[in-house]
N, C-alpha and C positions, 0 to 999 in steps of 0.2 A: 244767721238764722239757725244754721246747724245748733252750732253749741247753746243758744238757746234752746230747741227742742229737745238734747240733751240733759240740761241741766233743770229745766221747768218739775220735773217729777221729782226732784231733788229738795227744792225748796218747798213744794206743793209737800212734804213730810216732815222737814226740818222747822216749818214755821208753826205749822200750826199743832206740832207736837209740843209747843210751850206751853197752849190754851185750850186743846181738845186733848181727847184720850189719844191713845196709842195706836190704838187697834185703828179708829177714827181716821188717821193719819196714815197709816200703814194701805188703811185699804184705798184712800183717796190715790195717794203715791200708785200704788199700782195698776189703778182705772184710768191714772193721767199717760202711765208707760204703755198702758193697751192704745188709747186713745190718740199717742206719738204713733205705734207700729200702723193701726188701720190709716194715719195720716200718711205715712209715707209711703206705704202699697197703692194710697189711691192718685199718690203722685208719681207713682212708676218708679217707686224706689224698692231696695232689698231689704226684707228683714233683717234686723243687727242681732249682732250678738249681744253686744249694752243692752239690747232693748229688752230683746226675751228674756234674757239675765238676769235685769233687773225686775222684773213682772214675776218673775219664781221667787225673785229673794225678797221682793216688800209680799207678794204673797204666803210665804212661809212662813216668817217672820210673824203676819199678821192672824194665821192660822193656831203658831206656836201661842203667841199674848191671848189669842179670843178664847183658846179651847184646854189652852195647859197654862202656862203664867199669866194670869191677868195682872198680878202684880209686880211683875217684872218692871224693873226702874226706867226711867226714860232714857239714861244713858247706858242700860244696859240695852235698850234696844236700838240705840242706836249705834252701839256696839255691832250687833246680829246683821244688822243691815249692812255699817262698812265693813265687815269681815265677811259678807256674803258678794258684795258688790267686789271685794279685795279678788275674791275666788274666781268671779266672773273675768274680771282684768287679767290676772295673772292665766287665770286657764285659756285665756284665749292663745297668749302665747305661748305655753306647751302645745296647745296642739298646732303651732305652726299659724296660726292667724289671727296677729292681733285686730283687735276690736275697730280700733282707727283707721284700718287698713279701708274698714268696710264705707265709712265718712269720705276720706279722702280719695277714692275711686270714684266715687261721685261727683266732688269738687272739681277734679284736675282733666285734662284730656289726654289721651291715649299714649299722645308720645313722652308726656311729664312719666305716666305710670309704670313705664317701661324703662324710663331711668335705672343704673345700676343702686344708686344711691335711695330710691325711693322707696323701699320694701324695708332698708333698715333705718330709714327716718321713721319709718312709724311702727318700729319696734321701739326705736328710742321714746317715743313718744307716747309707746303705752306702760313703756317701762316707768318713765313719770306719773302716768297717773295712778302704776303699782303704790309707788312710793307715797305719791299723797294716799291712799286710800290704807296705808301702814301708819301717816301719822295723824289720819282723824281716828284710826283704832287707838292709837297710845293714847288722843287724848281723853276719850270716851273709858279706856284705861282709866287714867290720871283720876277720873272722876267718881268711877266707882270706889279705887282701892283708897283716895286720899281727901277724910273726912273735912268737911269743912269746904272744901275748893269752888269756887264760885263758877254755876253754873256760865255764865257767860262764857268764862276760861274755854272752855272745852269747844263753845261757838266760836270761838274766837279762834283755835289753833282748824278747826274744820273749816271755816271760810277762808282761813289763808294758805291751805293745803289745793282746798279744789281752784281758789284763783290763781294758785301759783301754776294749778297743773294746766287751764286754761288759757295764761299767758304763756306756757311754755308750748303748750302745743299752736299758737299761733305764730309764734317767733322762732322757733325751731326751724319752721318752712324757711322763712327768709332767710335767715342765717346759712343755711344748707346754699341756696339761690346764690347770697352773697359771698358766699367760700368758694364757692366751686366754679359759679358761673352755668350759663346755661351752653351743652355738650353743642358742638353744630350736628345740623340736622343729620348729616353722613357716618355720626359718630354712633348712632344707634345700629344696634344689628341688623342685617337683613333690608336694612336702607340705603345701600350702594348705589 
């Protein structure tokens, strides 16, 4: 359900920016990211940083196409978008807290989070979705700089960037679980 809620504002921009305007898209995207945060404060959850992150950068975005380029291409804004969302990812890790951290404190219970290995599984894991959000910028690239290139192309390397980065943050866990094993209870600090 998570990564659903995550991902819904994503496609709610990506889809119907083939068949409405930009701007259209831009601001649907960002009333669906408002509409994620007021959902999860009324379930007793924490505003994220993806969330509000993402709510500034389809808002900007949307303010830059309505009021300064209206004819800015579609893959130049979708440029703007993953190179705003790239910024949100990656800042969250300079400052010491990645984005996922904020998901999976939610998910797990108290004694998982206190794991030594668990603060840098979900570095590694937003490290991934740095990386995909570098290669739907290349391909939104690809598409500006190289005439001719079939729009699908550029859908195509973006959908197999955010799936890739969805399978990996699902299996990441396990794999960690299945390396390591789970520590006994006495092996946590402060648990003697």
């Amino acid at each position: 359900m998570t990564i659903l809620l995550i991902l819904v504002p994503y496609g709610a921009f990506a889809f119907p920016i083939l068949v409405a305007s930009s701007a259209a898209s831009l601001f649907t995207a960002a009333a669906i990211c408002l509409a994620v945060i007021v959902y999860d404060f009324a379930c007793g959850r924490s505003m994220k940083i993806l969330g509000v992150g993402s709510v500034l950068v389809f808002s900007a975005v949307y303010f830059y196409v309505e009021w300064i380029d209206p004819a800015l291409s579609v893959s130049g804004v979708k440029f703007a978008v993953d190179a705003g969302i790239f910024l949100v990812t990656l800042g969250s890790i300079v400052i010491g807290k990645p984005f996922t951290l904020q998901y999976a404190l939610e998910a797990v219970d108290a004694e998982t989070a206190k794991l030594p290995g668990f603060i840098r599984a979900n570095y590694t894991i937003t490290w991934a979705w740095v990386f995909a959000m570098l290669l739907m910028m290349a391909g939104n690239v690809a598409l500006i700089y190289v005439p001719g290139l079939p729009l699908w192309s550029g859908l195509l390397v973006a959908f197999a960037a955010r799936n890739s980065a969805v399978y990996f943050t699902k299996w990441y866990p396990e794999y960690r679980k299945a390396k390591y094993g789970t520590p006994p209870a006495n092996a946590l600090p402060g648990t003697h």
